[in-house]
N, C-alpha and C positions, 0 to 999 in steps of 0.2 A: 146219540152222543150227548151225554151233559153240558152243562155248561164251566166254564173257567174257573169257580171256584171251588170245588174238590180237588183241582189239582194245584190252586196257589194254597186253599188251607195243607195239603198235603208236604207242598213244598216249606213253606212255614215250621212246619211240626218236623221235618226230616232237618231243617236248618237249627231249632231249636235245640232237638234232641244231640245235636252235633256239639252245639255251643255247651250244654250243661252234662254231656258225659265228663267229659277229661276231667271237671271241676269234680265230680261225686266218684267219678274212679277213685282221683288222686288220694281224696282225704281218705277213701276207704280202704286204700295200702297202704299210710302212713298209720291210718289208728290201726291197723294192725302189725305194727313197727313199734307200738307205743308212744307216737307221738299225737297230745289233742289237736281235734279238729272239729269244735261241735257242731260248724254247720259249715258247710263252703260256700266261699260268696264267688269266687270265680277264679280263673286256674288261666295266666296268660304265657303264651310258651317264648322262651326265652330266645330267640335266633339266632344271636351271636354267642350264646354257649352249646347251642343244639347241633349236634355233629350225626350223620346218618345213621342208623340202628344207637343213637345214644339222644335223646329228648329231654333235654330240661324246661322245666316248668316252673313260676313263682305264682304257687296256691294259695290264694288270699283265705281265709276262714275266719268268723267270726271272733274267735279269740288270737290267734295268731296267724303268720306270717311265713311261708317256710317254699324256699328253695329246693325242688326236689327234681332230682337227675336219674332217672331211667334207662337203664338197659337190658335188650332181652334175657330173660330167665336170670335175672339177676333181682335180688331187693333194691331197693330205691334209695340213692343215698338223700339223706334229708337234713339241711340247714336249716336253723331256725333265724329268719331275718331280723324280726321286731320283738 
């Protein structure tokens, strides 16, 4: 058996990848909505708008700001905060 850190680098990298989906999801269904997003800086989910099978998010990105509410098989409704 190895030792401990293949599976703390492992955990690391599965916590990572955790943290920077939602952020690179997000922008990549809004610019496909037509709204910019040229880079995302981070996507923190909103809990007192968030209702089960309905997930809102405030997607920080390098030029703007934007509010987006999700639900399955639906487009993304998207506000623009700043």
């Amino acid at each position: 058996m190895t030792g401990g850190a293949p599976l703390t680098h492992l955990t690391v990298s599965v916590a990572q990848a955790a943290e920077e989906m939602p952020k690179d999801m997000l922008a990549a269904q809004i610019r496909t909505q037509g709204f910019a997003c040229d880079k995302a800086v981070r996507a923190t989910r909103d809990a007192k708008r968030s209702r089960p099978d309905h997930a809102v998010w405030v997607l920080k990105c390098s030029n703007a700001t934007y509010r987006v509410s999700r639900a399955p098989d639906m487009a993304a409704q998207v506000q623009p905060l700043k």
